[in-house]
C-alpha positions as CSV (number, residue, x, y, z in Angstrom):
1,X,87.7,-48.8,25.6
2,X,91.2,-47.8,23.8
3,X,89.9,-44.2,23.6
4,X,88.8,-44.4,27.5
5,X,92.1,-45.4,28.2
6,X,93.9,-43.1,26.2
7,X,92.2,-40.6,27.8
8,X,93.1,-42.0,31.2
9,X,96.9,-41.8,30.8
10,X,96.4,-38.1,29.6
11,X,95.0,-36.8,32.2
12,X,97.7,-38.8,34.6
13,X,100.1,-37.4,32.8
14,X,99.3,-33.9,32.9
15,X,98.7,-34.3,36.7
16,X,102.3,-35.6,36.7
17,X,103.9,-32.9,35.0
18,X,101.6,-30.4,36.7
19,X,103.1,-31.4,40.0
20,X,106.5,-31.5,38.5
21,X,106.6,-27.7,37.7
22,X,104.5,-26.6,40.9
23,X,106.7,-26.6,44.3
24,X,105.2,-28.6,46.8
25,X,104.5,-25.9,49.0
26,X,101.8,-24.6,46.9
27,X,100.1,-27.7,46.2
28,X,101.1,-30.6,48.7
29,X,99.9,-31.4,51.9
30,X,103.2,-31.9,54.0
31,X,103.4,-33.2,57.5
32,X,103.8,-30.7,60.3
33,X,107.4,-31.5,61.6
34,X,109.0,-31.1,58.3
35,X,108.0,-27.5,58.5
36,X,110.2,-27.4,61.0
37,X,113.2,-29.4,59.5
38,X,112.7,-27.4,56.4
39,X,112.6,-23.1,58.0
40,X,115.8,-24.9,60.0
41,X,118.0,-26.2,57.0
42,X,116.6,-23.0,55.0
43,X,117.8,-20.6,58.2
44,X,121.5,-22.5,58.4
45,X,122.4,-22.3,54.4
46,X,121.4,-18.8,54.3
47,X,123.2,-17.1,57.4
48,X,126.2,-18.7,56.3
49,X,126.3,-17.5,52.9
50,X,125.5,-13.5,54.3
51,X,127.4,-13.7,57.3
52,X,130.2,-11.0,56.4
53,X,127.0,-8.3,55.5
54,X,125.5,-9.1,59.1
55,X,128.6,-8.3,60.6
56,X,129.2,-5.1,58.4
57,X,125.2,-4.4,59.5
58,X,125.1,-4.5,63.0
59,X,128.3,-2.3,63.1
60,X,126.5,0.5,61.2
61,X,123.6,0.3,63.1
62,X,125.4,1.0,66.0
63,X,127.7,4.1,65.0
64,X,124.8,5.1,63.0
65,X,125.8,7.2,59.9
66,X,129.1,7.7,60.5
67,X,130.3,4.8,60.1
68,X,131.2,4.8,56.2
69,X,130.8,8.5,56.6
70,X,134.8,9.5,55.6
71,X,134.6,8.6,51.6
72,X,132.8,11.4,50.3
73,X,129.6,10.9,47.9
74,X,129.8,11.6,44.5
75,X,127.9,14.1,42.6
76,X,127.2,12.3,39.5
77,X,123.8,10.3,39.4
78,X,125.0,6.9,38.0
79,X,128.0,6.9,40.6
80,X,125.7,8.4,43.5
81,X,123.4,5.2,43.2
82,X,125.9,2.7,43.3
83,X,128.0,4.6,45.9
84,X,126.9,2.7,48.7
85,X,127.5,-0.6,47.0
86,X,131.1,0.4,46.6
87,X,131.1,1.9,50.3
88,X,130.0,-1.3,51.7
89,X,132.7,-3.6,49.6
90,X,135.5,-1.2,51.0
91,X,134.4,-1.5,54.1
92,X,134.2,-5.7,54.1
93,X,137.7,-5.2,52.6
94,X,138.9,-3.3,55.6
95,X,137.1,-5.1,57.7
96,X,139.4,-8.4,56.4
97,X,142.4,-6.1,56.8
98,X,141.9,-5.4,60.1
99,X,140.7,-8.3,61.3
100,X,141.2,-11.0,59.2
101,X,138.9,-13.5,57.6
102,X,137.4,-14.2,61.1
103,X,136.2,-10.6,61.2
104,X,133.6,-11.7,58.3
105,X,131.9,-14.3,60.5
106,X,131.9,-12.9,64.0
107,X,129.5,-13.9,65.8
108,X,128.4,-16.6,63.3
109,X,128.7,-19.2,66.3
110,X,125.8,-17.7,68.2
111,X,124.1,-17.0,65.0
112,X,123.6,-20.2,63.5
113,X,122.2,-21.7,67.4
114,X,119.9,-18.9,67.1
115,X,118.9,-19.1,63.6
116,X,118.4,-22.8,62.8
117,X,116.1,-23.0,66.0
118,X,114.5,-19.6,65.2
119,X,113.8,-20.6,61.5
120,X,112.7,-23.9,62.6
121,X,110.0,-22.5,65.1
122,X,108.8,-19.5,62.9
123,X,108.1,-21.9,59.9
124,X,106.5,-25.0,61.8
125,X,104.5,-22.1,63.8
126,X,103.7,-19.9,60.5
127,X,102.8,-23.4,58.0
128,X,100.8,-24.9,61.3
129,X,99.6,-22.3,62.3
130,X,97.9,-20.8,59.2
131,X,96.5,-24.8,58.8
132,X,94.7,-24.4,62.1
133,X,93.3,-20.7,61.4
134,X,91.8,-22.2,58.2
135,X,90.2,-24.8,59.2
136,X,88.9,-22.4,61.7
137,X,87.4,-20.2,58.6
138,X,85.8,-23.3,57.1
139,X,88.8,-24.2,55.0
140,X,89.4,-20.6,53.3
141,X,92.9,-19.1,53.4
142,X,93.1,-15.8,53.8
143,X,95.7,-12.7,53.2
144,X,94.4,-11.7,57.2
145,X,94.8,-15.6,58.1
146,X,98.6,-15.2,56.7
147,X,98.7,-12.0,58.4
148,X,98.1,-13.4,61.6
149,X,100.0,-16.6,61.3
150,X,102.8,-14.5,60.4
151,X,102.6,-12.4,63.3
152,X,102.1,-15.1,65.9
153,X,105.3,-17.1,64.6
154,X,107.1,-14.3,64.7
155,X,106.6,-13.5,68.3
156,X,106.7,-16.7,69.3
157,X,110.1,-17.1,67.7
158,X,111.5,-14.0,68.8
159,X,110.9,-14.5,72.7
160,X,112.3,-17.8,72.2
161,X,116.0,-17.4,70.8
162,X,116.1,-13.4,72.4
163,X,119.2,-14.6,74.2
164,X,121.3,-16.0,71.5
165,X,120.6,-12.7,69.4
166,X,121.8,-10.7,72.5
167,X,125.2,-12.7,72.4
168,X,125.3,-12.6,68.5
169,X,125.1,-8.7,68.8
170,X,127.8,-8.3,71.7
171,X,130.2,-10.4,69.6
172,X,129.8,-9.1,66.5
173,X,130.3,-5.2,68.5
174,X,133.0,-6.3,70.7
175,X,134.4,-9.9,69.3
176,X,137.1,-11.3,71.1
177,X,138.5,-8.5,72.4
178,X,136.6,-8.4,75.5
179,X,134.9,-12.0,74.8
180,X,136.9,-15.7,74.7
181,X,133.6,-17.0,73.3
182,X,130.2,-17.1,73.1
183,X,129.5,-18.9,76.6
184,X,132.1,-16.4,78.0
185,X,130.0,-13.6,76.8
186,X,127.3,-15.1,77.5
187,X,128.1,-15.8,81.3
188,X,129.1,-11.8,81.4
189,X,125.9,-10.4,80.0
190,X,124.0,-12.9,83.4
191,X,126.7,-11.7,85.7
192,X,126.9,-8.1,85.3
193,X,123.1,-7.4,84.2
194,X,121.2,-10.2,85.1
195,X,118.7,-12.4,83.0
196,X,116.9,-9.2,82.2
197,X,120.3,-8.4,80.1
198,X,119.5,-10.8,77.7
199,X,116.4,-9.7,76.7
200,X,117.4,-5.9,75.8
201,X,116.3,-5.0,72.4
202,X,113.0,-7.6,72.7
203,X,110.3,-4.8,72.7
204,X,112.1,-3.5,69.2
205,X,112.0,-7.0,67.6
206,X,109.0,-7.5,68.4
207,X,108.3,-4.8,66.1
208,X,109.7,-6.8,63.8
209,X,106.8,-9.2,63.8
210,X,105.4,-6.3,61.2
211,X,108.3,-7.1,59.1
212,X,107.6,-10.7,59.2
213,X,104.1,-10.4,58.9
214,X,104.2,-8.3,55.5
215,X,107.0,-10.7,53.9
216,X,105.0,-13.5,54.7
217,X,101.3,-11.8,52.8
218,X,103.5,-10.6,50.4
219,X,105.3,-13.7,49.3
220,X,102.0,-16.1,49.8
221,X,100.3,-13.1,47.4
222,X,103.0,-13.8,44.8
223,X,102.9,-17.2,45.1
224,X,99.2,-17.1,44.5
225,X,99.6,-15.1,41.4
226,X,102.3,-17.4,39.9
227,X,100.0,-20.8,40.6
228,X,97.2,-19.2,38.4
229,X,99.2,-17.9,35.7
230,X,100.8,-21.4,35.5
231,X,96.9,-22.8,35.8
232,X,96.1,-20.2,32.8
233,X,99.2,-22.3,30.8
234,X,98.7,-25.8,28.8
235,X,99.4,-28.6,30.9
236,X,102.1,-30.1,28.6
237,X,103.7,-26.4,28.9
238,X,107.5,-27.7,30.9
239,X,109.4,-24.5,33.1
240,X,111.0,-27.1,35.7
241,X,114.1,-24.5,36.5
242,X,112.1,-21.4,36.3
243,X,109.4,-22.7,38.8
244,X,111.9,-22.9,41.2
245,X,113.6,-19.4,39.9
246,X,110.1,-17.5,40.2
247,X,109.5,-18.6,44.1
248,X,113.1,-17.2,44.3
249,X,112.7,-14.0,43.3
250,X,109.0,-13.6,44.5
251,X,110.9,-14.4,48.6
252,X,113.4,-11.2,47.2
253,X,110.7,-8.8,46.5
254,X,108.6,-9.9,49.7
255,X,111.4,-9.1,51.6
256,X,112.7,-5.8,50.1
257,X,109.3,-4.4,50.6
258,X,108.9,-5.6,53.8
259,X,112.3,-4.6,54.7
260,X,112.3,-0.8,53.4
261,X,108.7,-0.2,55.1
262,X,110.3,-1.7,58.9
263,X,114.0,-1.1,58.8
264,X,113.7,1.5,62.1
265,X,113.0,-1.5,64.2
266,X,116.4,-3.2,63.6
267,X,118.2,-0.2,64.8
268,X,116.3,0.2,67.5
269,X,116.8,-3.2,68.5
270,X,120.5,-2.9,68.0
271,X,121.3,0.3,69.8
272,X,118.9,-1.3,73.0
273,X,121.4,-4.3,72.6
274,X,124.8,-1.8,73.1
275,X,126.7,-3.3,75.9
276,X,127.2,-0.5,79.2
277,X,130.6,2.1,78.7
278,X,133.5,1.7,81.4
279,X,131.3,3.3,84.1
280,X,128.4,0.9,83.8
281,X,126.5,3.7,82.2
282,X,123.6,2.9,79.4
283,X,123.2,5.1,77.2
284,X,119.5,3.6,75.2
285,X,117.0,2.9,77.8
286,X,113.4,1.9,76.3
287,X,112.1,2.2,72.8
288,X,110.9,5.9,73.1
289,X,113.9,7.0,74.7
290,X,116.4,5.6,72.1
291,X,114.3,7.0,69.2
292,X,114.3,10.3,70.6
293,X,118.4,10.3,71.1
294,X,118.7,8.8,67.6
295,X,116.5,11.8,65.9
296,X,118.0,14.5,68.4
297,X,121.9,13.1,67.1
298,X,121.3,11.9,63.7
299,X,117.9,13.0,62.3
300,X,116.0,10.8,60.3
301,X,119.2,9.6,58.5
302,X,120.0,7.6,61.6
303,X,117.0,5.2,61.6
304,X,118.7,3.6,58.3
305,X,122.2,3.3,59.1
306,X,123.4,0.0,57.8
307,X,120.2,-0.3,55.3
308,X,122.4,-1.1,52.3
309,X,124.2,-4.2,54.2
310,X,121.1,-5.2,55.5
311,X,119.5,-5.1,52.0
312,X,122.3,-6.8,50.7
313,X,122.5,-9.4,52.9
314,X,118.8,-10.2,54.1
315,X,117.2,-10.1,50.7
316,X,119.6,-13.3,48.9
317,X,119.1,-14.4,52.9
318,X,115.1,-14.6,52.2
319,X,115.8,-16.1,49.2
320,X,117.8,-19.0,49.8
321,X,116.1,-19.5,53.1
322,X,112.8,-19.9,51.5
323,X,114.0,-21.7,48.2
324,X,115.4,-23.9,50.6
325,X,112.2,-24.7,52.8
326,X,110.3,-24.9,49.3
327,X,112.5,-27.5,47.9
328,X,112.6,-29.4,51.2
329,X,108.5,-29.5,51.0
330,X,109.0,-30.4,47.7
331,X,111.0,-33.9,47.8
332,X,109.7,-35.0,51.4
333,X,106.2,-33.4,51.5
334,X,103.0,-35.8,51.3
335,X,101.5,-35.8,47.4
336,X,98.1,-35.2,49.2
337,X,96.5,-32.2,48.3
338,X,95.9,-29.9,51.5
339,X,92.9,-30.0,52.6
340,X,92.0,-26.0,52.5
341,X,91.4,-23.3,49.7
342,X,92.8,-19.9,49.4
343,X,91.4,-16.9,48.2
């Protein structure tokens, strides 16, 4: 009896511990609304912390190359590679200068109603949705289930909050100078171009739903290869902070890969989104038509303008968003096991 009992609270406490180290995500089945509570909270922290590189983003993406173009570019190697790290943290500096502290977070306002919603939908569709598609393939998980999921929340999300990106871009490009606020610009972009205004740029992001859908297989892939190194470890084997550290840095890779291989689509997206010059004209009109002036003006070159910001600001983005929506799982998610298997 003492040794059956012994072996009882062993194998408790190893379960215990094991679900200490292991986010919830990975192992707990959490109840569908909290997806969405978590991809919110994750979407808020994170667009506040990179705000000032989303500004300094959309700006180059507009003016294309030219817009960090006057400092010239160093010959040596070392200096060459960190060039546009130093390019970018003179131009936030001017960018303060110019326009004060305010100029860091323009367009923040419209951001965070479009992000915390956005988040929130893409995650509750993404965690749901991927739930349903299993069950679908008798309980197995697959990288093409992910795939899909990923896509689906991704479109669904962006055809949602297309609007409130439209009025983030105008204000970041224009700010107050032509705009009081967000509902003034807002009531502009109806008046003068109609509700089909503010959906210009949708047919680029939804070429971003590529972007989305490779972060997503990529993360879940890295997640899968961190639970069974930490299933290949002894159970009394304790990493609490480093758990939490790994999922960190396995959202920045996803994303910087996902990223790199997309970037043309946020450019795209941008330049479809430029407001009309004095006469009304437009200069972008339709994603084959902006492509072509972008390669005709500015080559190949022109299709990453603003990549370093963007880098800069969407990979820690990822990061915290997702640490944030793991932790939230973590603490408030169900300690029943999910009810499907990956592979």
């Amino acid at each position: 009896m003492s040794s059956s009992a012994e072996a009882s609270t062993m194998e408790s406490t190893q379960r215990q511990s094991h679900s200490t180290r292991m986010p919830a995500a990975v192992s707990y089945h959490v109840s569908p609304w909290l997806h969405f509570v978590a991809g919110g909270m994750g979407g808020m922290v994170g667009a506040i912390a990179t705000s000032p590189l989303d500004v300094l983003r959309t700006r180059q993406q507009l003016s294309g190359t030219a817009t960090l173009g006057s400092v010239r570019v160093p010959q040596n190697l070392v200096l060459r590679a960190i060039h546009p790290l130093y390019n970018t943290a003179r131009y936030l500096r001017d960018l303060c200068v110019k326009e004060g502290m305010r100029g860091w977070f323009a367009g923040l306002g419209p951001a965070l109603v479009g992000i915390v919603p956005a988040r929130a939908i893409q995650f509750f569709t993404y965690g749901n949705g991927k739930q349903q598609l299993a069950r679908w393939n008798g309980g197995k998980e697959t990288a093409a289930i992910q795939l899909t999921a990923a896509a689906l929340a991704s479109m669904v999300t962006t055809t949602a909050t297309s609007p409130i990106w439209m009025v983030k871009t105008r204000m970041q490009l224009r700010g107050r100078e032509q705009y009081a606020s967000s509902l003034a610009c807002f009531r502009a972009i109806l008046h003068k171009e109609g509700i089909k205004g503010l959906y210009k740029g949708t047919s680029a992001a939804y070429l971003g739903a590529s972007e989305s859908a490779i972060q997503w297989v990529i993360y879940e892939q890295l997640k899968r290869g961190l639970r069974q190194a930490k299933e290949g470890r002894s159970a009394g084997a304790q990493r609490g902070f480093f758990d939490w550290f790994e999922y960190f840095g396995a959202a920045a890779l996803a994303k910087l890969m996902a990223s790199v291989v997309s970037y043309p689509h946020e450019v795209l997206r941008t330049r479809l989104r430029q407001p009309p010059d004095e006469h009304g004209r437009v200069k972008y009109r339709g994603l084959v038509n902006s492509a072509k002036i972008i390669m005709r003006e500015e080559g190949m070159r022109g299709f990453y303008g603003g990549l370093t910001p963007h880098l800069l600001r969407t990979v820690p983005n990822a990061s915290i968003m997702f640490l944030a929506y793991e932790l939230v799982l973590h603490y408030f998610g169900s300690p029943r096991p999910a009810t499907h298997r990956r592979e």
